[in-house]
C-alpha positions as CSV (number, residue, x, y, z in Angstrom):
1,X,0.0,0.0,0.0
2,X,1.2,3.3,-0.3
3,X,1.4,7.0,2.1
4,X,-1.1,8.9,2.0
5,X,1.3,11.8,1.9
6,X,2.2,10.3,-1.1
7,X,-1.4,11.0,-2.5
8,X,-1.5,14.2,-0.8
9,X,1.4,15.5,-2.6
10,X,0.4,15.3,-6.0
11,X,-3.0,16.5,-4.8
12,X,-0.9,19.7,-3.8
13,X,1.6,19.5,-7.0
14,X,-1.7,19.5,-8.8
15,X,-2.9,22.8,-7.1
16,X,0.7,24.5,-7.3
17,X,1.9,23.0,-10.6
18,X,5.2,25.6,-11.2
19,X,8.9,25.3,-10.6
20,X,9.3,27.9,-7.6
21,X,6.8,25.6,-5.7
22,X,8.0,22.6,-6.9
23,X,11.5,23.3,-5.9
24,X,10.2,24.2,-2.3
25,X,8.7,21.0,-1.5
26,X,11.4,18.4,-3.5
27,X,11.8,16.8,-0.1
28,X,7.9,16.0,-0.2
29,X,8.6,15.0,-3.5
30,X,11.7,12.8,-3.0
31,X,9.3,10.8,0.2
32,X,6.5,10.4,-2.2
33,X,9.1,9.4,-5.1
34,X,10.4,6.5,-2.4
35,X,7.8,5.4,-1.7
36,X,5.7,4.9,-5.0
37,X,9.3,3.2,-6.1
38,X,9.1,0.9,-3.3
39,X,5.7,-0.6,-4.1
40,X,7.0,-0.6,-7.8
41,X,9.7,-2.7,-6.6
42,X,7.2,-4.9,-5.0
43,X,4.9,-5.5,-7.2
44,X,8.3,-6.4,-9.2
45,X,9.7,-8.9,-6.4
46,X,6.0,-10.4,-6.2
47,X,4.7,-11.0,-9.6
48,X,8.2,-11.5,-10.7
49,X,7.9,-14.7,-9.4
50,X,5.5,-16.3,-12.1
51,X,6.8,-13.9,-14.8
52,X,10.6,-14.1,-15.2
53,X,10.8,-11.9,-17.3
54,X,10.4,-8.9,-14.9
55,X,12.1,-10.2,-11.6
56,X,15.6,-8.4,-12.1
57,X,13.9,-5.0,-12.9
58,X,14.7,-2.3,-10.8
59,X,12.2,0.5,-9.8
60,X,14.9,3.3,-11.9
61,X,14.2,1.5,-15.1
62,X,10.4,1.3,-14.9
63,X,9.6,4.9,-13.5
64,X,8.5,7.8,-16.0
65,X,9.9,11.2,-15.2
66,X,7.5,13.2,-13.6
67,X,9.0,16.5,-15.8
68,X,6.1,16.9,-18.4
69,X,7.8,17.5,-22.1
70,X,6.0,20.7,-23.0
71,X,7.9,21.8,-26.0
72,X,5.0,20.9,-28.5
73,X,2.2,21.4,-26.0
74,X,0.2,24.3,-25.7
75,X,-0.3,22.8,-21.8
76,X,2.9,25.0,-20.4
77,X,2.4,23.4,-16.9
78,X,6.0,21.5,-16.3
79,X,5.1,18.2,-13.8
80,X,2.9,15.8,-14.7
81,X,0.3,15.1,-11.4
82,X,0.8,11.7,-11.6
83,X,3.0,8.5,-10.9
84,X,3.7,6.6,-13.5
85,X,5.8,2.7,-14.2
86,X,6.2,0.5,-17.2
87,X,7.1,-2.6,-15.8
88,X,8.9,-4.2,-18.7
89,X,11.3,-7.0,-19.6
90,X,13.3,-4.4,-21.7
91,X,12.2,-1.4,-19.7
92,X,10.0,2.3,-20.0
93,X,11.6,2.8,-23.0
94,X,11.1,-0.4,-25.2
95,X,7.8,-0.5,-27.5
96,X,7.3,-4.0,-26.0
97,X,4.0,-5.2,-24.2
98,X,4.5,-4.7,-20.6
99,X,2.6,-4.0,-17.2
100,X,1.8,-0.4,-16.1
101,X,1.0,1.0,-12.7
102,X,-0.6,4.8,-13.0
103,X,-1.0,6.7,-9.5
104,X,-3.2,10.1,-9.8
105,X,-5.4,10.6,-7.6
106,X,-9.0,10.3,-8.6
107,X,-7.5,8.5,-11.7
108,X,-5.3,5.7,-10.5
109,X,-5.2,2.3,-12.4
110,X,-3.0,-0.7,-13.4
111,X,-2.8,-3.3,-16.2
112,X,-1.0,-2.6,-19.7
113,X,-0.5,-4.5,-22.5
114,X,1.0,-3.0,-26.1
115,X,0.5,0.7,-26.2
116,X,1.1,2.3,-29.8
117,X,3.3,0.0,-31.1
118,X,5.3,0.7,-34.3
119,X,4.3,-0.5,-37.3
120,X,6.5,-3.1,-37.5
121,X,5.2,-4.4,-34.4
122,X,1.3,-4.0,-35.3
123,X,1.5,-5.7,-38.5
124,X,3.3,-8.9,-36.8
125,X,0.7,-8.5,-34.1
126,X,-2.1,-8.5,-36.3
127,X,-1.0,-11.5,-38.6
128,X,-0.5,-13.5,-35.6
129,X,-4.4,-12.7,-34.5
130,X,-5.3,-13.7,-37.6
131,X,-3.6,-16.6,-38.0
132,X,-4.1,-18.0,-34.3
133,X,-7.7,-15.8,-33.9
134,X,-9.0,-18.9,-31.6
135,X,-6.1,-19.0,-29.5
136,X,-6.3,-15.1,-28.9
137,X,-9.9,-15.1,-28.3
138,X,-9.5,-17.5,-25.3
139,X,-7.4,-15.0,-23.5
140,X,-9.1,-12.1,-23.9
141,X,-12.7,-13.5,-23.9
142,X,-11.6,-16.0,-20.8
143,X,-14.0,-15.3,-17.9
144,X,-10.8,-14.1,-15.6
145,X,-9.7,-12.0,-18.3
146,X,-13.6,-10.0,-18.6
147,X,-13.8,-10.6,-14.9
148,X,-11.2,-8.0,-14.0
149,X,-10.9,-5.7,-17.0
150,X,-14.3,-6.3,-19.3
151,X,-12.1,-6.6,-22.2
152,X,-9.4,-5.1,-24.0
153,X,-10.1,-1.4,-24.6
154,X,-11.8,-0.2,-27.7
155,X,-11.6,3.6,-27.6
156,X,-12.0,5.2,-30.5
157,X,-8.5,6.5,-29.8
158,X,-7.1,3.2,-30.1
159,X,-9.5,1.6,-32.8
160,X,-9.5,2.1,-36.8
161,X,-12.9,2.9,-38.0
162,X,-12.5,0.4,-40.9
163,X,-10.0,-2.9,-40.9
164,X,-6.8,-2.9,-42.0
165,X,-5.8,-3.0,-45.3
166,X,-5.1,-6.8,-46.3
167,X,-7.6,-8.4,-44.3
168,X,-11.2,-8.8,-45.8
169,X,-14.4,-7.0,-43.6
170,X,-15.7,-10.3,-42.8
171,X,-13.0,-11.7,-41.2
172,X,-13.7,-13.2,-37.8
173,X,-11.6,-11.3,-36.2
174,X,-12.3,-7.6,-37.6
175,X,-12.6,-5.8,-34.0
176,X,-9.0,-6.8,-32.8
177,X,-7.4,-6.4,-36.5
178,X,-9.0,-2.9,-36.4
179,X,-6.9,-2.1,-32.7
180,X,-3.9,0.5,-33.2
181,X,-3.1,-0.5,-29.3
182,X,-3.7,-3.8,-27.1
183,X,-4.1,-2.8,-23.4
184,X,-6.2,-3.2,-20.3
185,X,-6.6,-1.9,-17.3
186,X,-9.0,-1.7,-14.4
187,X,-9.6,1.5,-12.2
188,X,-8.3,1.5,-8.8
189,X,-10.2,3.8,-6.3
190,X,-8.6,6.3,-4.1
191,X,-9.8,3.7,-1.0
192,X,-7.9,1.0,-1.7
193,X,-4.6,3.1,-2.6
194,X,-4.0,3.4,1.3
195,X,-5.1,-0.4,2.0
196,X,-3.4,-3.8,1.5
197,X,-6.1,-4.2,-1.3
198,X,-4.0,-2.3,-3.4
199,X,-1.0,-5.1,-4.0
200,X,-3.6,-7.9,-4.1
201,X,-5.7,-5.7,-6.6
202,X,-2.6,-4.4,-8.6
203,X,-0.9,-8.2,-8.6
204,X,-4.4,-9.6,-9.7
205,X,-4.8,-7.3,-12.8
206,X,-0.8,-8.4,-13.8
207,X,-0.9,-12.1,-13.4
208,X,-4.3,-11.7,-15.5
209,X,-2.4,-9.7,-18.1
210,X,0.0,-12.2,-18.3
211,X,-1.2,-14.6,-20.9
212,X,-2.0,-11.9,-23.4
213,X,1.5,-10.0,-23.4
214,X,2.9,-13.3,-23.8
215,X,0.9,-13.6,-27.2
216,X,1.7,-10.2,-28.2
217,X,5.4,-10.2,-27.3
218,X,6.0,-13.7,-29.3
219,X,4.6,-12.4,-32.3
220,X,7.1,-9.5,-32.7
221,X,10.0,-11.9,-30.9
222,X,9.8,-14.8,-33.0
């Protein structure tokens, strides 16, 4: 579980988002830092246990900066208000499906999957649905998987209006072919932030992820 200083200062940051105030409180943010790295590390040290992949991952390599990249954004506000981690066999950086961890209060979730992948990766991620739709379909259709996230998310945001070029309307597996990203997550209430429900809830939506990043990293890795 985590502080709830920790939620209390991006609650602040959020009200006094500028560098004078910022630079005031950086001990307040180096406690809060500390400690939404030590439940990073673990959720790593836990789940890491039944997905190799992730157990020698350190906190450093999975945590977003919380400086916001304003050069191109008419948003001139310089932190984000939020906590963020990739938990990732090749780290933040790599375009590779992975777990994620978001802190904001109000707006905290977890879960992940492939997020924008390159095109590269898309088109192997597609072929693979298509050729291995029933195989697919079990994991995101299983009654664990719609238990604790409903389904993969289908946003307009992350869904083509028509299906890929290639692959002909009817084809059973249209609404997944049409996806630009595969994730999932499930909301996480301020409540449980503060509570030992939040590393059984967080660990829950992971090893229920699991299956499904498998499929997706194999089909770019092989």
């Amino acid at each position: 579980m985590l502080q709830s200083s920790t939620l209390k200062f991006l609650k602040d940051l959020k009200k006094n988002n500028n560098k004078a105030w910022f630079d005031n409180h950086r001990n307040l943010y180096d406690a809060a830092k500390e400690d939404y790295s030590g439940f990073i590390q673990q959720l790593i040290d836990k789940h890491g246990a039944k997905d190799s992949t992730i157990a020698a991952l350190k906190p450093k390599e999975c945590l977003f900066r919380i400086n916001r990249d304003i050069r191109f954004s008419k948003d001139k506000t310089p932190y984000k208000t939020n906590f963020g981690a990739s938990v990732n066999k090749a780290g933040k950086k790599s375009m590779l499906g992975g777990y994620y961890f978001h802190l904001e209060p109000g707006k905290s979730f977890a879960g992940g999957g492939m997020y924008v992948p390159p095109a590269d990766y898309l088109r192997k991620v597609r072929q693979e649905i298509d050729y291995n739709f029933e195989d697919f379909k079990k994991l995101v259709q299983s009654k664990k998987f719609k238990a604790v996230y409903g389904g993969l998310d289908h946003s307009a945001e992350y869904s083509l209006s028509r299906i890929p070029k290639g692959y002909e309307p009817g084809n059973a597996a249209a609404e997944f072919l049409k996806l630009k990203s595969y994730i999932a997550f499930v909301e996480i209430p301020d409540t449980d932030l503060t509570s030992p429900a939040l590393l059984k809830k967080t660990l829950q939506a992971f090893e229920t992820l699991q299956p499904v990043l498998q499929f997706l990293n194999a089909s770019v890795e092989e």
